[in-house]
N, C-alpha and C positions, 0 to 999 in steps of 0.2 A: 504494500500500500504506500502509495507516496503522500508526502509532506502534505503536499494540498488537499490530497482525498481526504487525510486526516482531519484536518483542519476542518473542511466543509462539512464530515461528519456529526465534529464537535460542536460545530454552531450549530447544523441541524436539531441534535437532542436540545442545545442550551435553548432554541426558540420553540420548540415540541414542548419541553417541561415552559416557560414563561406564558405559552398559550393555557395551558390544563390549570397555571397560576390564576390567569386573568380571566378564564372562564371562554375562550377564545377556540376558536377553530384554526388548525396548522394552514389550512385552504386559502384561508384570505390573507396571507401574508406570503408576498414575492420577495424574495433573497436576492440581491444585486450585488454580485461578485465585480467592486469595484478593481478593474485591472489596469487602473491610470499608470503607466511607465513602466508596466511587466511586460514582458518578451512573448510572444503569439506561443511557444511553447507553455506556458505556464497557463494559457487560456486552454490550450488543450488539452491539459491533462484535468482541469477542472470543468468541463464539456464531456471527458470523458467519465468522470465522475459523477455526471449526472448536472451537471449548472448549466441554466440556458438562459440566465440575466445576467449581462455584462457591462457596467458603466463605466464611461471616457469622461476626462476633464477635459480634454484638448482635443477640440475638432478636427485637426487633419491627422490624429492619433486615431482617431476614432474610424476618419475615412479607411488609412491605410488599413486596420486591421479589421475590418468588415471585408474590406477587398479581399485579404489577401486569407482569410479563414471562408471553405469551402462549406460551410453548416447553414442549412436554411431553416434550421428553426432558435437558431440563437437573436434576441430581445436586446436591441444595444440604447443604451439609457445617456443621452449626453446629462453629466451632472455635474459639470463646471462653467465657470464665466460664457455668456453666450455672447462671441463679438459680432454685431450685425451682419460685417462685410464675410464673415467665413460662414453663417448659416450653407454657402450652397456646398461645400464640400461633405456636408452630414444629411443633405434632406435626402439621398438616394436609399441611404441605408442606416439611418436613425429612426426606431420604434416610440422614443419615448425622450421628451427633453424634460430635465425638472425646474432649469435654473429661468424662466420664463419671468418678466417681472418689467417692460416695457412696451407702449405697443409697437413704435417702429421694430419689435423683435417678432411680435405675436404678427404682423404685417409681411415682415419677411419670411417670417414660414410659410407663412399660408402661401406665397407666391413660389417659393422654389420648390413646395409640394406639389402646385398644381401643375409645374413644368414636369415631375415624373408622375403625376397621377397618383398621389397618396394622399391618408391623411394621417395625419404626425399626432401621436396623444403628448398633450403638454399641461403643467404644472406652476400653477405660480407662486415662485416662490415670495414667501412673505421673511422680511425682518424680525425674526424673533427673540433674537440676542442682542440688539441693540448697539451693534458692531458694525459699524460702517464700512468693513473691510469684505463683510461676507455678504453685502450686497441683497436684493431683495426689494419688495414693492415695501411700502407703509402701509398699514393698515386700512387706513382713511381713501385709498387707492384700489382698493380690490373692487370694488362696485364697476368702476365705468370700464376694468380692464376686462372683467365676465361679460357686461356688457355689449365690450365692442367683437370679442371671440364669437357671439353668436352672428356677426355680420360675415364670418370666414369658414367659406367649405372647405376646406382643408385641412385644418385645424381643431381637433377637438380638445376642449381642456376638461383634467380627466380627476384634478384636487389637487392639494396645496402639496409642497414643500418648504423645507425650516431645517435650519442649523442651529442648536443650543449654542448657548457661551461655552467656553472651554474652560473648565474648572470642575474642583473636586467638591463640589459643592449640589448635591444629589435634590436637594429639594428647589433650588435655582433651573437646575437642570428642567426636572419636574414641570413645572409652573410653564417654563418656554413651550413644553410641548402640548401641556393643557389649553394653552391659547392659543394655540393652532388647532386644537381637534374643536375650540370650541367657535374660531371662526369657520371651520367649516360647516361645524352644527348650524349656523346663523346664517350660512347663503344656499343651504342644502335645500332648502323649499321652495326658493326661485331654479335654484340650479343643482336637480337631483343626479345627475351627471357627475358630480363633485364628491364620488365614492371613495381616492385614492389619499392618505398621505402618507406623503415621504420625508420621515425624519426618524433619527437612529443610526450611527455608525458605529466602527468597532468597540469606541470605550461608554457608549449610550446606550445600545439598541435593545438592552433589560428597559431602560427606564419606558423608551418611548414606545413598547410594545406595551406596555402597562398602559399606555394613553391612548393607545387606538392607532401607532401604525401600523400601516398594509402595507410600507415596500423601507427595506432595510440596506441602506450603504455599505457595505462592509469590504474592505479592504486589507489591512492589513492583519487581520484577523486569521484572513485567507491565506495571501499572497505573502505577509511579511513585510516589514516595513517596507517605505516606499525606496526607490534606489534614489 
């Protein structure tokens, strides 16, 4: 068994037992084996191990290795800074963006989808740490950017994503993620579309499974710190 298979197993039981904790089905929660700066062999042997969610932070990192991995059922998650002018390098072969949170971004999707005929499930992400470094819409912003997503065939947006503060500080942690599960509670009845969130990476994703997410970051959990 190798390193990664191990690994993936280990988080598998860790989110199995925190679902039977939270009262939770293992179903609604997707595993996103973040592979940002690992080598296309290290995605393969975790493909071979059964992982079919793979998120990129860097868009032509993302392109090359959708190209260049022959799997048509692997799930590629862009979950880093989205620069407008590189959107067209990922809309051929990105399933899922999280880091959504302007509309000249939500505008460029929808137009380099509808050059290959897709539609791209996207996520907005909102500022929940309060860290101007990790980027994200304002709260007071989410309204007219759901709003204007219903004007774009291309485009589906599919619930929020959030990144906690970084500290050891478990009840801070906490609270970021409740106000994210609780903004989506509050726009779920205009916009029941709005089933997904993505928050929880390697040193989180106990806490934020306890808050109701469905799609988990995880990286070097997996892979190993980053190179």
């Amino acid at each position: 068994m190798s390193a990664i298979t191990e690994q993936l197993a280990k988080i598998e039981e860790s989110i199995t037992q925190q679902c039977i904790v939270s009262g939770r089905l293992r179903e609604e929660i997707t595993l996103i084996a973040v592979s940002k700066t690992k080598p296309l062999y290290m995605i393969q042997e975790a493909y071979t191990a059964g992982q079919r969610h793979f998120g990129e932070n860097r868009m032509q990192e993302l392109q090359k290795k959708a190209e260049s991995l022959e799997y048509n059922d692997i799930q590629w998650h862009m979950i880093g800074t989205l620069q407008t002018n590189k959107i067209k390098f990922i809309a051929a072969h990105v399933h899922w963006i999280h880091s959504v949170f302007k509309l000249k971004q939500l505008n460029e999707i929808n137009k380099r989808a509808a050059q290959h005929n897709r539609v791209i499930n996207v996520l907005i992400q909102v500022n929940i740490s309060g860290e101007p470094q990790k980027g994200g819409c304002e709260v007071s912003e989410i309204s007219s950017l759901l709003k204007h997503t219903r004007t774009l065939e291309h485009v589906l947006v599919r619930g929020f994503m959030g990144m906690a503060k970084f500290t050891d500080d478990h009840s801070e942690i906490s609270n970021s993620f409740e106000q994210l599960r609780g903004l989506q509670q509050q726009h779920l009845t205009h916009h029941p579309e709005l089933t997904e969130l993505s928050m929880g990476m390697s040193n989180d994703y106990t806490l934020a499974l306890g808050k109701g997410s469905t799609m988990l970051r995880i990286g070097s959990s997996i892979f190993g710190s980053r190179t």
